[in-house]
N, C-alpha and C positions, 0 to 999 in steps of 0.2 A: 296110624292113619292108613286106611285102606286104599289101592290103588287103583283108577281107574284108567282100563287102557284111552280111555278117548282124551283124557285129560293130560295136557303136556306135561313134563318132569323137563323141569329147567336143569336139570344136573347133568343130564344123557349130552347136554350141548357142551364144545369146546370150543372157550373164549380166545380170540387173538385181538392181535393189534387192530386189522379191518373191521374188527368189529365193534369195536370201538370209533373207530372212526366214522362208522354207518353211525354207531349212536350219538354221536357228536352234530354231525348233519340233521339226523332225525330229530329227534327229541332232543338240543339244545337250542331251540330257537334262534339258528343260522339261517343265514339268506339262502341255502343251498340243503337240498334233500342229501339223505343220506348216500343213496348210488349215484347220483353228481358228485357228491365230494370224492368216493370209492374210484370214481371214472375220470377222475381228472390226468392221470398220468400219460390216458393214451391218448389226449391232446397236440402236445406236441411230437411226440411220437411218428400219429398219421400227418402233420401238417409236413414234416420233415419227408415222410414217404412219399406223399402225394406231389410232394415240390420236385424229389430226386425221380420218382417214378415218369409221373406225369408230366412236367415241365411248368412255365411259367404262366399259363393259365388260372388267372386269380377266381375264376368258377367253378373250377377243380377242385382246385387249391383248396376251398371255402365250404364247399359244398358234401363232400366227400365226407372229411372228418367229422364235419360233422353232424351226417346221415349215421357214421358207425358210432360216433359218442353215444347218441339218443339210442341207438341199438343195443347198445351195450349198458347203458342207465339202464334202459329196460328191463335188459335181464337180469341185471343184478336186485334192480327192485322184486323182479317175481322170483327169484330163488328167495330170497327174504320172506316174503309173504308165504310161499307156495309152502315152503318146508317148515311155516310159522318162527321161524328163526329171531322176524321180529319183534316182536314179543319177551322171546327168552332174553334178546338182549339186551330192550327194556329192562325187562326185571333183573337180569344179574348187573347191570351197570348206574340204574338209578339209585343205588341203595350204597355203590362206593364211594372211596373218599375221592375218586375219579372225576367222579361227576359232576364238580365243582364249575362252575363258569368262568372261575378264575385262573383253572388249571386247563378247560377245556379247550376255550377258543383259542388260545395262544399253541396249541398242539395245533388245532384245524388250522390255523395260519401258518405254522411251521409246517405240514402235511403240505396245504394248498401250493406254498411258493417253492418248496423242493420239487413236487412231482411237477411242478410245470417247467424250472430251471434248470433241476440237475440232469434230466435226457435232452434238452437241448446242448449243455455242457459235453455231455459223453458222444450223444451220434453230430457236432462240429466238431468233435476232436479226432472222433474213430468212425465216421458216418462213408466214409469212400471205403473203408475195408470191408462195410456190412452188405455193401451192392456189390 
């Protein structure tokens, strides 16, 4: 088969765990796109920042995080697109034993409730050392 440079080579790409998780969002027909699920960790992250930074202003509070969440979906949605990533990882992830629905969502719900609980767990234990 001859190669065309304008045509992607799904093999040039290196799969990780995110990426899968993008695919999981994306193309498993989840309530939530792919760079939402990707960006769910710095949730509570910023709410804890903007609580200790900012103070007890619940429009702050509210607002902030999640002005950077949508900023950061963003970007992760257009590095996806832009470097056609999406695509590759479509096609390298539809085709495993991964892909399964049965194997899926129960990762994306294990993903979803760690990154929202376990940094809250860590900066209420160790969150006065990090300011």
């Amino acid at each position: 088969m001859r190669y065309d440079k304008n045509q992607l080579r799904y093999d040039d790409f290196c799969y990780t765990f995110f990426d899968y998780i993008y695919f999981i969002g994306e193309f498993k027909n989840m309530r939530m796109t792919g760079p939402v699920l990707l960006s769910t960790p710095c949730i509570p992250v910023l709410i804890f920042f903007c609580h200790e930074v900012i103070g007890n202003g619940t429009f702050h509070l509210l607002l902030l995080p999640l002005l950077f969440f949508f900023g950061v979906c963003f970007l992760v949605g257009r590095f996806y697109r832009r470097h056609n990533r999406r695509m590759a990882v479509r096609h390298h992830f539809i085709t495993s034993p991964w892909s399964k629905s049965y194997i899926a969502i129960p990762i994306a719900l294990l993903w979803y409730l760690l990154s929202m609980i376990l940094p809250l767990i860590i900066l209420g234990k160790w969150g006065g050392f990090l300011l």
